[in-house]
C-alpha positions as CSV (number, residue, x, y, z in Angstrom):
1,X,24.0,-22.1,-19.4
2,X,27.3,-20.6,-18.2
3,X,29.4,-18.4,-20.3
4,X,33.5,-18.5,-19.9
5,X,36.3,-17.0,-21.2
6,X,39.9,-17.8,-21.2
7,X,42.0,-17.0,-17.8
8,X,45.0,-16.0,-20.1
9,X,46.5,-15.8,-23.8
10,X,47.5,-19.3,-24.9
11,X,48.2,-20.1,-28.7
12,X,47.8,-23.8,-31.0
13,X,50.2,-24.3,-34.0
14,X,49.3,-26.2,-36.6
15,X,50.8,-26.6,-39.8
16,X,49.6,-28.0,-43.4
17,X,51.3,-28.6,-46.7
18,X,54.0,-26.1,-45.6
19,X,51.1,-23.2,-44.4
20,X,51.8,-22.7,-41.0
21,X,48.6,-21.1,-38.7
22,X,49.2,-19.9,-35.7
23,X,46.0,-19.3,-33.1
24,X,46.1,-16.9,-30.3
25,X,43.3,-16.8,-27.8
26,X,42.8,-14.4,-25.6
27,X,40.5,-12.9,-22.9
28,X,39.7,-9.2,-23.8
29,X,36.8,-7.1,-22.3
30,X,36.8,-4.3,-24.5
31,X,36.8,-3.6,-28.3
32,X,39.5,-1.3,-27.8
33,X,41.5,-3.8,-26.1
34,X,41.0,-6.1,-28.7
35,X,42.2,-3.7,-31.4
36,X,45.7,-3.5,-29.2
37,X,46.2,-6.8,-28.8
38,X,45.2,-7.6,-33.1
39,X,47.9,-4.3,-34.0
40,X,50.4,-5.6,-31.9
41,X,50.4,-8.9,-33.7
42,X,50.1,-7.6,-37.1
43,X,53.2,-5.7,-36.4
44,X,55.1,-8.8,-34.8
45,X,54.1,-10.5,-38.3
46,X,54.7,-8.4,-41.0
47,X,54.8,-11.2,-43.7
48,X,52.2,-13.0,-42.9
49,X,49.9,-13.4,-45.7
50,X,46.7,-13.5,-43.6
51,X,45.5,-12.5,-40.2
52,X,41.8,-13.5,-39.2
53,X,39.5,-12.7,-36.1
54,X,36.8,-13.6,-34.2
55,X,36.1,-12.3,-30.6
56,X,32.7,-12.2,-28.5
57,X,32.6,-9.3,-26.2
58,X,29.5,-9.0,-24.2
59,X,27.0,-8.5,-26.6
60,X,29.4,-7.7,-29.4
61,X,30.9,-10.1,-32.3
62,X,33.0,-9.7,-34.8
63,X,34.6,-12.2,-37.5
64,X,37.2,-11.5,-40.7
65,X,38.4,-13.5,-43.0
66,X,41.1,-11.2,-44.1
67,X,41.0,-11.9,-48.1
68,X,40.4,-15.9,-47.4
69,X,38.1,-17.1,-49.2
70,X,34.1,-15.9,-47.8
71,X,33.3,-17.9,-44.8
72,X,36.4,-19.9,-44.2
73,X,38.3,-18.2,-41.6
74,X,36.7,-15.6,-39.7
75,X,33.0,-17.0,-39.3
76,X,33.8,-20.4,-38.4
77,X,36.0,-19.3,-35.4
78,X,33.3,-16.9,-34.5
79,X,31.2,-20.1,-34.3
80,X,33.9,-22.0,-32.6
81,X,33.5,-19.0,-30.0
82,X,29.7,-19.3,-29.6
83,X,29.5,-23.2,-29.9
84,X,32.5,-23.4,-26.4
85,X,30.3,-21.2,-24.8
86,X,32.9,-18.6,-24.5
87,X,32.7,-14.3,-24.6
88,X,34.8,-11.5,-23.6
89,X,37.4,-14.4,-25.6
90,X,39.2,-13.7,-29.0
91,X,41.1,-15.6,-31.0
92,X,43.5,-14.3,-34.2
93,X,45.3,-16.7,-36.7
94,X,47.7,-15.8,-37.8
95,X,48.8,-17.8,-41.6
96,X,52.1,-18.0,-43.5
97,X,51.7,-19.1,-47.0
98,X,53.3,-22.6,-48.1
99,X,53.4,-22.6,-51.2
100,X,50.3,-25.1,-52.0
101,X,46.6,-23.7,-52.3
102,X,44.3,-25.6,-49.5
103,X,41.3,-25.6,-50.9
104,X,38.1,-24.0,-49.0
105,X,37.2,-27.1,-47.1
106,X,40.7,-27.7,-45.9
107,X,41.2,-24.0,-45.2
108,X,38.8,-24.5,-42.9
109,X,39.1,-27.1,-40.9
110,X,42.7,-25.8,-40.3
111,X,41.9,-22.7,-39.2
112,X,39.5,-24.3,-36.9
113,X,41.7,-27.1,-35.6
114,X,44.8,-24.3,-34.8
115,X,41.9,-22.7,-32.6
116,X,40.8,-25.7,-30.9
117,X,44.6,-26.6,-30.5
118,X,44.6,-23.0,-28.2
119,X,41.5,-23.5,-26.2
120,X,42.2,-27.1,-25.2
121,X,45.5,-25.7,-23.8
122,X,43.3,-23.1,-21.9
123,X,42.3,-22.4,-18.5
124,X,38.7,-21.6,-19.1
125,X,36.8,-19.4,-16.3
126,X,33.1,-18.4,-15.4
127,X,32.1,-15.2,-16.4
């Protein structure tokens, strides 16, 4: 089965009960390179309440939920990752805080959707 990653960065917004979640995706062939492109995010968002990863890089993965609740950011983008067949590809979400709690199950699924939202605006290539 093929493997792809992304040609270049694209991004999916979505927003819910005034949270707003923000999904880059990115092609990234090094750990290092990752760690560049997460920093300079983080720094072009200072207020955002949480920033979670995933990223496949060769034989390397990765996955944060950044003080979400266990399993409801981080992993299920990391399976998002595996399940689209995609690698050397990371994706960071960035989320504003609304006001209104989501709920796990909720949480989720947005996090997930504002990452499909990205990748179905990508061009996706063969590794």
């Amino acid at each position: 089965m093929n493997e792809f990653t992304v040609k270049e960065e694209v991004f999916g917004l979505v927003e819910v009960l005034k949270s707003k979640f923000t999904a880059f995706v990115f092609p990234t062939s090094s750990v290092e390179d990752f760690k560049i492109r997460l920093e300079q995010i983080r720094k072009a968002n200072p207020k955002a309440k949480h920033i979670v990863y995933a990223y496949r890089i060769g034989p390397n993965s990765k996955s944060t939920d950044d003080r979400e609740p266990k399993g409801t950011a981080g992993r299920p983008l990391l399976e998002l990752l595996t399940k689209k067949n995609l690698n050397n590809t990371a994706i960071i979400v960035v989320r504003y805080y609304g006001g209104t709690q989501l709920g796990a199950s909720r949480l989720l699924r947005t996090y997930v959707s504002s990452a499909v939202e990205a990748i179905n605006k990508a061009e996706l290539v063969i590794l």
